[in-house]
Each structure stands twice: as C-alpha cells, then as structure tokens.
C-alpha positions in Angstrom: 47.5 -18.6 30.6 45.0 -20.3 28.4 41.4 -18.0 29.1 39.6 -20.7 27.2 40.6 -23.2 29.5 39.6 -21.1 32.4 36.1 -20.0 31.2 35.4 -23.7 29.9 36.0 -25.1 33.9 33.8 -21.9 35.4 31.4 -23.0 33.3 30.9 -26.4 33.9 31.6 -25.2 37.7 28.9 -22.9 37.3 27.0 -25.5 36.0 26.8 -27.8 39.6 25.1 -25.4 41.4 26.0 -23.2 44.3 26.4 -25.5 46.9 28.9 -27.7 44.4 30.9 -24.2 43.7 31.2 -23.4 47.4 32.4 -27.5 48.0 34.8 -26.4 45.1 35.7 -23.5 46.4 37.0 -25.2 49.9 39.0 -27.7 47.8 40.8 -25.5 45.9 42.0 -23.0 49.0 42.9 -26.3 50.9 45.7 -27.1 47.9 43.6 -30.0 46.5 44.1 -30.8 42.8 40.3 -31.1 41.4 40.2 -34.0 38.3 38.9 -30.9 36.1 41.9 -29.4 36.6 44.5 -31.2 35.9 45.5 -30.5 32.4 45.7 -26.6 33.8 48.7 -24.1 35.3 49.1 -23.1 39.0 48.1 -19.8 37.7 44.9 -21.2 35.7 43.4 -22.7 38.8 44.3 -19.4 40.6 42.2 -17.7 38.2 39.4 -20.2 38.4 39.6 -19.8 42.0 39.2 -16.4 42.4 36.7 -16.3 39.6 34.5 -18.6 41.7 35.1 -16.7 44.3 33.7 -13.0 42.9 30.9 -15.2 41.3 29.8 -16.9 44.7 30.2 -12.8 46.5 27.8 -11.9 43.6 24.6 -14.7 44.8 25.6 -14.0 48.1 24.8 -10.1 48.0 21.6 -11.0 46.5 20.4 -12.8 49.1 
C-alpha cells in the first residue's frame, strides 16, 4: 500500500469541501470507481474510504 498515494487523494478530497467528501463518500460504499482513483489498489481506496469516513465523524461531532 502506497501511504503517499492515499494521503495525496484525502487531500485533494479534503480539499472539495464537506458536502463533495460526503457525495464521495456514497460513491465509494456503492462500489463506484472515482477517476482519482484509478491508478490505486482495492485496499488503497479502502483506506481512503475509511479515512474519509473518521474525518467526516470528526466535523460531524462538532457540530
């Protein structure tokens, strides 16, 4: 698993704003391949996924 890869897609991720991420978010669980992602593993965009995930549980507390 290349970490690089996976912090370099959270960040431009983060980057959209929350209500991209969540969008994101739904494409990913659904199975959908995201143009981003392409050049990644099954277990990279698992990472990103669940990254996104503890992120988005992060702004959501604060609210």
């Amino acid at each position: 698993m290349d970490q690089s890869k996976i912090d370099d897609c959270l960040e431009q991720f983060s980057a959209r704003g929350c209500d991209e991420v969540n969008k994101i978010i739904q494409h990913l669980e659904s199975g959908a391949l995201l143009e981003d992602m392409h050049a990644m593993t099954s277990n990279e965009r698992h990472a990103v996924l669940t990254e996104l995930k503890s992120i988005m549980n992060v702004y959501s507390a604060k609210k």
